[in-house]
SERO-4910 file (N, C-alpha, C, O; in steps of 0.05 Angstrom, whole numbers):
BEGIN
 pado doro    nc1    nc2    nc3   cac1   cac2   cac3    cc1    cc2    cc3    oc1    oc2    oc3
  Unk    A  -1530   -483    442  -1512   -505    436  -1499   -501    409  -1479   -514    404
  Unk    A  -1510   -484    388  -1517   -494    362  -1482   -458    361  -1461   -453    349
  Unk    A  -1493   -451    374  -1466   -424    386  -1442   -435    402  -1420   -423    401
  Unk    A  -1446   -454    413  -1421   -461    429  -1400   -476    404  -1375   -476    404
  Unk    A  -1418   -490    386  -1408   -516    367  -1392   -500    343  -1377   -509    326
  Unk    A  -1406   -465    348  -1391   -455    325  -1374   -436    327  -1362   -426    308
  Unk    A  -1371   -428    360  -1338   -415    368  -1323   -441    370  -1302   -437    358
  Unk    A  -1323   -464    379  -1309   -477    372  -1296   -483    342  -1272   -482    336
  Unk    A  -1318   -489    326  -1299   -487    294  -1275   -469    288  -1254   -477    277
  Unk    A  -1284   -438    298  -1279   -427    300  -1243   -423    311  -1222   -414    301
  Unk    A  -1249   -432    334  -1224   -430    349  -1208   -465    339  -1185   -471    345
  Unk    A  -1217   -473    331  -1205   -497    316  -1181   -489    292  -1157   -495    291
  Unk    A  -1197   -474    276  -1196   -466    249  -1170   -443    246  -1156   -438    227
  Unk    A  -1171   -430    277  -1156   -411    278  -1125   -422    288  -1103   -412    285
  Unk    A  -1135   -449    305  -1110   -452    317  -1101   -476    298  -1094   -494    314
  Unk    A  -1098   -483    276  -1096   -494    247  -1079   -475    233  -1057   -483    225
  Unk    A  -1086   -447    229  -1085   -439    217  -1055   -422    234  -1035   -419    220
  Unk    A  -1055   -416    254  -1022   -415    268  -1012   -443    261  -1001   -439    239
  Unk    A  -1010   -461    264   -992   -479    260   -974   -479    242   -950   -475    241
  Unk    A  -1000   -487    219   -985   -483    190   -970   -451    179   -959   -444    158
  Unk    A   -974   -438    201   -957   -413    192   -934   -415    206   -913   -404    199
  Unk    A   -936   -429    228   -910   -435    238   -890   -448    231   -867   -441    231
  Unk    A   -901   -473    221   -887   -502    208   -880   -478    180   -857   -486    172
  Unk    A   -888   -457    164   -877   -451    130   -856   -430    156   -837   -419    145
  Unk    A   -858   -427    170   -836   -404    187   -812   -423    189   -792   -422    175
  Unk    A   -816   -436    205   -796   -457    210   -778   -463    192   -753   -462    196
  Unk    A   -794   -471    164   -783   -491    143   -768   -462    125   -745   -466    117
  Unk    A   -777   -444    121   -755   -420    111   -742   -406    126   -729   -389    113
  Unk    A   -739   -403    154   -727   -388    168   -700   -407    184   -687   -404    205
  Unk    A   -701   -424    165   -679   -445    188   -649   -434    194   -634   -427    176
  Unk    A   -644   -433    213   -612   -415    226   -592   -428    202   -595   -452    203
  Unk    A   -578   -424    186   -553   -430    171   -531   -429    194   -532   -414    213
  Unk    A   -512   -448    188   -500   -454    196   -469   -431    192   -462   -421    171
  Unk    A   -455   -427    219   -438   -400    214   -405   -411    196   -397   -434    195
  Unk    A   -397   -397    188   -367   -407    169   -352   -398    183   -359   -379    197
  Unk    A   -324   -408    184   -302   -408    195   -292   -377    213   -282   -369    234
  Unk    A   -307   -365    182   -288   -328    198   -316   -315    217   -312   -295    231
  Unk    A   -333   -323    216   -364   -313    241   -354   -330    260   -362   -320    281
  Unk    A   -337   -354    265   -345   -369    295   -315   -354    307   -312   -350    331
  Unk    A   -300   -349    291   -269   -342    307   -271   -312    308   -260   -303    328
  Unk    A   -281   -295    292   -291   -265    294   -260   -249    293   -242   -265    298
  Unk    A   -250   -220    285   -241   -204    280   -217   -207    319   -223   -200    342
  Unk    A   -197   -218    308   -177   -220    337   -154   -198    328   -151   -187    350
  Unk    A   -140   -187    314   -116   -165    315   -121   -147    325   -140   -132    321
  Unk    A    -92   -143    351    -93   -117    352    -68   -106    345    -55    -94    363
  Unk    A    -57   -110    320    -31   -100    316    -22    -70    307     -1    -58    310
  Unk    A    -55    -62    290    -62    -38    285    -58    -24    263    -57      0    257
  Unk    A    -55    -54    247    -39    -48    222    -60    -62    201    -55    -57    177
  Unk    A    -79    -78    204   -102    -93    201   -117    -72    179   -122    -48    183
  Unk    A   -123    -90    151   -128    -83    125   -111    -59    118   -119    -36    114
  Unk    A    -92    -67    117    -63    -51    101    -72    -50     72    -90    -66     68
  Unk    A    -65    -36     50    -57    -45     29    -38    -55     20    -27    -35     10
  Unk    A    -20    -77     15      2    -80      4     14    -65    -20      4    -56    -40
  Unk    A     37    -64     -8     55    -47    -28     64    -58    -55     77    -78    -56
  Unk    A     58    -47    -72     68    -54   -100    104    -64   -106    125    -51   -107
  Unk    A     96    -93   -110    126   -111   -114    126   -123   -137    107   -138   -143
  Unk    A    154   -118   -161    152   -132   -182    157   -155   -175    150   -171   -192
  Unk    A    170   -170   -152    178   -193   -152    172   -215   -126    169   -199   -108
  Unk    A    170   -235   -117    151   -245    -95    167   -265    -92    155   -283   -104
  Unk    A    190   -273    -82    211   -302    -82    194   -330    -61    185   -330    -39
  Unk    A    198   -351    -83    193   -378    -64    206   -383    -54    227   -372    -59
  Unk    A    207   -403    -35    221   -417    -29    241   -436    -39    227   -451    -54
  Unk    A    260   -443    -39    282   -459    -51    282   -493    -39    291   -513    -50
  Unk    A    265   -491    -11    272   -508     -3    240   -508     26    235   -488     38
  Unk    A    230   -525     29    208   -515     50    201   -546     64    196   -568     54
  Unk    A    204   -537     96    198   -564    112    172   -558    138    163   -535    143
  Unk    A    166   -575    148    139   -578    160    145   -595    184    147   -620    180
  Unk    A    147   -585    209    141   -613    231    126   -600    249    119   -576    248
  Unk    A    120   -621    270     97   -622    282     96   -609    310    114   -607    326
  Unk    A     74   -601    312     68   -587    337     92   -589    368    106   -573    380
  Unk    A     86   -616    370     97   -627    390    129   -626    386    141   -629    407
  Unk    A    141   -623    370    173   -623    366    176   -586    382    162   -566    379
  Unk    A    197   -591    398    213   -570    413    227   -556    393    236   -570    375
  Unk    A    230   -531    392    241   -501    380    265   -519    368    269   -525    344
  Unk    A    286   -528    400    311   -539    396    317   -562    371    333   -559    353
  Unk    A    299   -587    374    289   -610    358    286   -598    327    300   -603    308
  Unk    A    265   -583    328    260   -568    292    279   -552    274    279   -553    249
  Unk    A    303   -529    299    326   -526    291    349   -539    279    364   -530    261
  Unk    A    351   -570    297    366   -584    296    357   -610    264    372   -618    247
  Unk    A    338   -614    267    328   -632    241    331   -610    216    341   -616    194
  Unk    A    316   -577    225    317   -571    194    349   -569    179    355   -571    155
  Unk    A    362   -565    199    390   -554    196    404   -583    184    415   -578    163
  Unk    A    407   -606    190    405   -625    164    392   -630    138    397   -645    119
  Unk    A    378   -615    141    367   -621    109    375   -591     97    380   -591     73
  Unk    A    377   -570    107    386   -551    100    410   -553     80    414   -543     58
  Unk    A    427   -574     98    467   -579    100    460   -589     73    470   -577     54
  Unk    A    439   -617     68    436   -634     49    446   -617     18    465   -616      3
  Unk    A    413   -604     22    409   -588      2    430   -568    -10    437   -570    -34
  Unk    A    442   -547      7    467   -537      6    483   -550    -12    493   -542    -33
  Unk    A    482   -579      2    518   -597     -9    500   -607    -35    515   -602    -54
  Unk    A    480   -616    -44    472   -609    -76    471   -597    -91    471   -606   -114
  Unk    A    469   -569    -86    459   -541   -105    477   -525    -92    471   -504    -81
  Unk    A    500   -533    -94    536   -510    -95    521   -482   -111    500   -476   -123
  Unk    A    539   -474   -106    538   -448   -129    565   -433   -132    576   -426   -112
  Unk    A    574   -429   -150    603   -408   -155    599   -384   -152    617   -368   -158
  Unk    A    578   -377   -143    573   -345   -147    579   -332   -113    579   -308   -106
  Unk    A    583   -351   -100    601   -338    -73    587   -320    -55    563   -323    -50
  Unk    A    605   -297    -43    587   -271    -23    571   -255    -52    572   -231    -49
  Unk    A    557   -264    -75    545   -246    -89    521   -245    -79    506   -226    -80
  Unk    A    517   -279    -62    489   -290    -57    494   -310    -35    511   -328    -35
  Unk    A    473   -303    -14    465   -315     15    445   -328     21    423   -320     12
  Unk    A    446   -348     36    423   -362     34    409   -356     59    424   -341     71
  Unk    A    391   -359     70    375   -353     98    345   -371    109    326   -377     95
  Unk    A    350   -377    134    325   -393    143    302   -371    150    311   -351    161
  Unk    A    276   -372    146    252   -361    161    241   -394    171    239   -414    156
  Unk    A    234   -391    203    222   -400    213    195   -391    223    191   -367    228
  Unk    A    174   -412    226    154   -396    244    138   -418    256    142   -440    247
  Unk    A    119   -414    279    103   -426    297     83   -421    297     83   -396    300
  Unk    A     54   -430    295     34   -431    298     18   -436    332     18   -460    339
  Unk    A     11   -425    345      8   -423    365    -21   -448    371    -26   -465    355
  Unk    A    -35   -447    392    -46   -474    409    -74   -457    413    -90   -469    427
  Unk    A    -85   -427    403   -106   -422    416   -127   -439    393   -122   -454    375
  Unk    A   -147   -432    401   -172   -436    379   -174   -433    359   -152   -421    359
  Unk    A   -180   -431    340   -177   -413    309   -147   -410    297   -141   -398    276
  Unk    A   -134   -420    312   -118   -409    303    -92   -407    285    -72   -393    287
  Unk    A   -100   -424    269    -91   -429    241   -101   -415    219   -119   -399    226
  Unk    A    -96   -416    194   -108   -400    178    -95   -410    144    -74   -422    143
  Unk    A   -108   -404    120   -109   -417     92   -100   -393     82    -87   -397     62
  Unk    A   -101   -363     90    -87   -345     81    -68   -348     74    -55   -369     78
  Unk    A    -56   -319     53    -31   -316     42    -10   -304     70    -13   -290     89
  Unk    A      4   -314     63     32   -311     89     51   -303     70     57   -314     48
  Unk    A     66   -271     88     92   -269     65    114   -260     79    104   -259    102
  Unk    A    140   -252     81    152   -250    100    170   -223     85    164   -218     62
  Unk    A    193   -206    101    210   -200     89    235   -191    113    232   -183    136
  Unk    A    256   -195     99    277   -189    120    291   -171    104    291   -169     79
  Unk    A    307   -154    130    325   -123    120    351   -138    133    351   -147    156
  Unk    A    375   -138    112    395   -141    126    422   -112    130    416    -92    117
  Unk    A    438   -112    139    459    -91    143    487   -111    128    497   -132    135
  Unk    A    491    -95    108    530   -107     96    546    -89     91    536    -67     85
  Unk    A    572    -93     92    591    -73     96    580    -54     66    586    -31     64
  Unk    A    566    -66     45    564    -52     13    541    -31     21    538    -15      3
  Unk    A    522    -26     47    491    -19     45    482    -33     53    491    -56     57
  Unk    A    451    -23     62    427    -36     70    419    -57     45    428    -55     22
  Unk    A    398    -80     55    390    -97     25    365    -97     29    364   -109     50
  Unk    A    344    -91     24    324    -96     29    318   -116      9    319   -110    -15
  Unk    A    310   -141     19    301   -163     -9    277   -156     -7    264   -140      7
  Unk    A    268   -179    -33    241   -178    -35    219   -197    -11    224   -212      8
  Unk    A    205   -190    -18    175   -200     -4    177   -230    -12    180   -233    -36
  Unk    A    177   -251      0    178   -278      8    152   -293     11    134   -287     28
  Unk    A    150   -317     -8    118   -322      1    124   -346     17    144   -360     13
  Unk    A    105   -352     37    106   -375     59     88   -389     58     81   -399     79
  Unk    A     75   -393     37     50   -410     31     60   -440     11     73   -444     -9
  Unk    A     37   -462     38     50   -487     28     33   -503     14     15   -515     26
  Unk    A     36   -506     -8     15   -524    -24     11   -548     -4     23   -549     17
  Unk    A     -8   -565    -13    -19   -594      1      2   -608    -16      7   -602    -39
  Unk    A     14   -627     -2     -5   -643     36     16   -609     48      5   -606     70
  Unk    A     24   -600     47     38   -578     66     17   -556     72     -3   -551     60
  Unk    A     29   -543     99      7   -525    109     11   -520    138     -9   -519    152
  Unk    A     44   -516    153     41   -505    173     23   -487    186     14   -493    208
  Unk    A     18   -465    176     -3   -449    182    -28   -464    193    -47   -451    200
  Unk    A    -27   -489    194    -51   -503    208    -37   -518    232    -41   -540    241
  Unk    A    -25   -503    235     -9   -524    267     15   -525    262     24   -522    239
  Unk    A     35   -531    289     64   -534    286     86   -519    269     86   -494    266
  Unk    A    103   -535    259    122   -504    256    132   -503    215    129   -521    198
  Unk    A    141   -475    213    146   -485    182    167   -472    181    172   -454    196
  Unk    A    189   -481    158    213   -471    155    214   -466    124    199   -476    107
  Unk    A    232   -449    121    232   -445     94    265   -435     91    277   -427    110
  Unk    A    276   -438     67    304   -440     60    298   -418     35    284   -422     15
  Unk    A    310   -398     41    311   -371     12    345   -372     -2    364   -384      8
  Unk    A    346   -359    -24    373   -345    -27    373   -323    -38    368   -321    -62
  Unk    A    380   -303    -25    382   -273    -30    387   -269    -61    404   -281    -73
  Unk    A    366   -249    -75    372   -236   -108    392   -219   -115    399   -213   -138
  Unk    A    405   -207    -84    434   -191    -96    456   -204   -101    468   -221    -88
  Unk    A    461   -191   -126    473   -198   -144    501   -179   -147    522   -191   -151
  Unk    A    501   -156   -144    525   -145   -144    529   -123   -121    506   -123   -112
  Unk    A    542   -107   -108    577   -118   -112    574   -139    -96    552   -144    -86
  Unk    A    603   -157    -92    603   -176    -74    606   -162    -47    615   -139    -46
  Unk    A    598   -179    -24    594   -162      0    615   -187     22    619   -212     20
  Unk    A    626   -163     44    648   -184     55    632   -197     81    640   -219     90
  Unk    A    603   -178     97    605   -180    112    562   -165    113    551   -144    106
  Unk    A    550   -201    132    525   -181    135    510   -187    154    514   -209    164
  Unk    A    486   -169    168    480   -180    200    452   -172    187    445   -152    174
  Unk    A    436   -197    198    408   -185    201    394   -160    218    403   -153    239
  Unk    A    378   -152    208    370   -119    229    338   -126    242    329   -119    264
  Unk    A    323   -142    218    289   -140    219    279   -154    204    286   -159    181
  Unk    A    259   -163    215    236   -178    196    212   -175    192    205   -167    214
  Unk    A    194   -174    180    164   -169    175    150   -193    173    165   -212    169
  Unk    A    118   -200    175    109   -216    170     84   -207    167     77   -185    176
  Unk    A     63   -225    152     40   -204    133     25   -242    121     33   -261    108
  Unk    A     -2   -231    138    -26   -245    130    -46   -225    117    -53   -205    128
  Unk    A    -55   -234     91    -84   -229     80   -103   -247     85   -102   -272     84
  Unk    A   -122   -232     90   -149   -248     84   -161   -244    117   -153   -227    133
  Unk    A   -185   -266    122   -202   -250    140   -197   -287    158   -209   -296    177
  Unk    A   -182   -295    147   -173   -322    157   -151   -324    177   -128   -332    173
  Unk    A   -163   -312    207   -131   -303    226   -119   -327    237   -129   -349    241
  Unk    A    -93   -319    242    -75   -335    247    -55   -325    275    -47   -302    278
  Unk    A    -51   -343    290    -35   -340    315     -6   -343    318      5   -364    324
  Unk    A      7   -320    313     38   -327    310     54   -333    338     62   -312    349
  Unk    A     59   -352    350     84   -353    363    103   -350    368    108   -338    389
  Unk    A    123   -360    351    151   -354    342    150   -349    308    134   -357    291
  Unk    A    173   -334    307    176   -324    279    212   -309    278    221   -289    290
  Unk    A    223   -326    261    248   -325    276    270   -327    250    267   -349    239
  Unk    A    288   -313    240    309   -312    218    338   -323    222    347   -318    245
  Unk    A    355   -336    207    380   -356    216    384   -350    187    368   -349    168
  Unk    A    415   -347    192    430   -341    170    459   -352    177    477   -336    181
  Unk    A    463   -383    178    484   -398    183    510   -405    168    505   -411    145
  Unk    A    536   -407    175    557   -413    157    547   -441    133    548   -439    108
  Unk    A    538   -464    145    534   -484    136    507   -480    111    502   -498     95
  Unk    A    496   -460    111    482   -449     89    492   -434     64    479   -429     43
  Unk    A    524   -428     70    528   -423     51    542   -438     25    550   -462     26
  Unk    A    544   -419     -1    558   -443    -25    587   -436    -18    604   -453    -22
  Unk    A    592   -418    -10    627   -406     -6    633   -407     22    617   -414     39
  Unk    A    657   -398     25    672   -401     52    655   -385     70    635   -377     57
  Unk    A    653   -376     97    640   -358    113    649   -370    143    661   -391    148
  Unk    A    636   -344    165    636   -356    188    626   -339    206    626   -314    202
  Unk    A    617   -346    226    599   -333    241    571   -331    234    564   -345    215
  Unk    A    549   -315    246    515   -323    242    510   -302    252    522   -286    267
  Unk    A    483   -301    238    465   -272    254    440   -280    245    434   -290    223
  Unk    A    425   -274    267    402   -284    273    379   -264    276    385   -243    286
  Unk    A    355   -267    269    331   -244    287    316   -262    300    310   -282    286
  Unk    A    305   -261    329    291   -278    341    271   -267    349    276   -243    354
  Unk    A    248   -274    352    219   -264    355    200   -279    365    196   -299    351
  Unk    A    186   -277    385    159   -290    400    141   -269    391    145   -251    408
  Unk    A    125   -262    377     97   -255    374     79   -255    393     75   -235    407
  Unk    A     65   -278    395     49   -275    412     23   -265    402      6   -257    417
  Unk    A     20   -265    379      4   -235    362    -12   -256    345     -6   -277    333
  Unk    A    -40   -238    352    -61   -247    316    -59   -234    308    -60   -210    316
  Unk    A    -54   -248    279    -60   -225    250    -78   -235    237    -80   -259    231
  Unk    A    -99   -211    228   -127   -210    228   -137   -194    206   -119   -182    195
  Unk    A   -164   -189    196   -167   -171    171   -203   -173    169   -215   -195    172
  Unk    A   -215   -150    165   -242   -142    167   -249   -146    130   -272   -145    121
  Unk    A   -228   -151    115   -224   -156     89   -212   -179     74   -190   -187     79
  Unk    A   -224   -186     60   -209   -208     44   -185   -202     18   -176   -217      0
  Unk    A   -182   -174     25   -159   -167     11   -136   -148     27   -114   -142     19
  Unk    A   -148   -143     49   -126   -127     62   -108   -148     84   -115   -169     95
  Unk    A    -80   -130     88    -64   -145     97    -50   -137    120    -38   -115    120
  Unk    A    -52   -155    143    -39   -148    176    -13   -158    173     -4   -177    161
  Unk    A      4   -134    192     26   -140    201     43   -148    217     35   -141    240
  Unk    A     58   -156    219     80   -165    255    109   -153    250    118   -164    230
  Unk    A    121   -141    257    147   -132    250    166   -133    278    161   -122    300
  Unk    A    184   -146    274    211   -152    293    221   -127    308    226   -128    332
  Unk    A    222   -103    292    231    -84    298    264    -89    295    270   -111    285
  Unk    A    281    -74    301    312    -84    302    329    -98    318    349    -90    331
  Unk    A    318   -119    317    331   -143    349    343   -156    335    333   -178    335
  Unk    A    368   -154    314    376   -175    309    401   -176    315    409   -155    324
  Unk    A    413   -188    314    447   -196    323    458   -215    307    445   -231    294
  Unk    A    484   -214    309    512   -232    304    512   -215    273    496   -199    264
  Unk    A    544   -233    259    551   -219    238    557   -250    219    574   -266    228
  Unk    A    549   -253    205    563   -272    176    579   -263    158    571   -255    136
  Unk    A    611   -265    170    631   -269    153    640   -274    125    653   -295    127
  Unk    A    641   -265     92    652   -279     80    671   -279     70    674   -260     55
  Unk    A    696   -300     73    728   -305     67    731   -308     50    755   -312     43
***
């Protein structure tokens, strides 16, 4: 009896002694909770994913930047930005004529999961004028708070071209680029360039446009490298200046 009373202690003592090794397991091994870029995971396949960016002395803002909502139609966001566009225009004239052009970048944020993003967004368009090619600079599309298309719905932005000389009579969009850093992907939809008479400070006429559905994540295994989307040369019409 005096043997039975002391494998039991025994097996008492032992199964005590798992517990509390379990309960200090438990209490330091607890699962952490995953962050934004582990639950949405590495989506580009554009193939261009952790680029280096190219060395630019100069990075242009926006002049002018608007924000609506998901639910507003392509047609509806065209039609609203293009009044406030006119607005702005008919405030900030300029005398400096065909030296300098003004131009819309639009873009869409798409409906999947994840699919917004706090990344840097930058854009650039190539146009064709009777003077030469222009390649401007690199465009940033990033919207301080409360702004932040890149989290839903659509964003517009209002630029004005840095060339400066010669004056040019005549110019058609060719291409556009578009470029997220960071490991924060984003789902592009539409992404789309307008270069309208009513945008300009001087006489003009006619439009040329680049239009683009994506369709595309841009994505990055790095928090410094940068994915691409490029239009390729789909653009059309010609902007006149008289």
């Amino acid at each position: 009896m005096k043997r039975i009373n002391i494998i039991r202690a025994f097996t008492f003592l032992f199964m005590g002694s798992l517990f509390v090794i379990s309960c200090e397991k438990s209490d330091t091994e607890t699962e952490l909770p995953k962050n934004d870029a582990q639950e949405e995971g590495f989506k580009s396949v554009t193939g261009n994913n952790d680029s280096v960016s190219e060395e630019t002395s100069e990075v242009l803002s926006p002049v002018l930047q608007l924000q609506y909502d998901a639910s507003m139609s392509k047609e509806d966001v065209e039609a609203a930005s293009e009044k406030e566009v006119a607005k702005y225009i008919k405030e900030n004239k300029s005398a400096a004529k065909s030296t300098e052009w003004f131009y819309k970048v639009q873009t869409n944020t798409g409906t999947q999961s994840n699919n917004d993003t706090d990344g840097n967004v930058w854009a650039r368009v190539n146009f064709l004028t009777d003077a030469g090619h222009r390649h401007l600079s690199w465009m940033k599309l990033d919207h301080a708070w409360p702004y932040n298309d890149h989290e839903g719905g659509w964003g517009v932005y209002l630029f004005r071209s840095t060339t400066q000389n010669p004056s040019i009579g005549w110019l058609e969009a060719e291409n556009a680029t578009l470029a997220l850093q960071g490991t924060d992907g984003w789902y592009v939809k539409n992404f789309d360039i307008h270069v309208h008479t009513s945008y300009q400070s001087g006489s003009a006429s006619g439009s040329t446009h680049v239009f683009s559905s994506p369709e595309v994540w841009l994505d990055n295994n790095t928090s410094s490298g940068w994915d691409y989307y490029s239009t390729g040369n789909v653009g059309s019409g010609r902007m006149n200046f008289n």
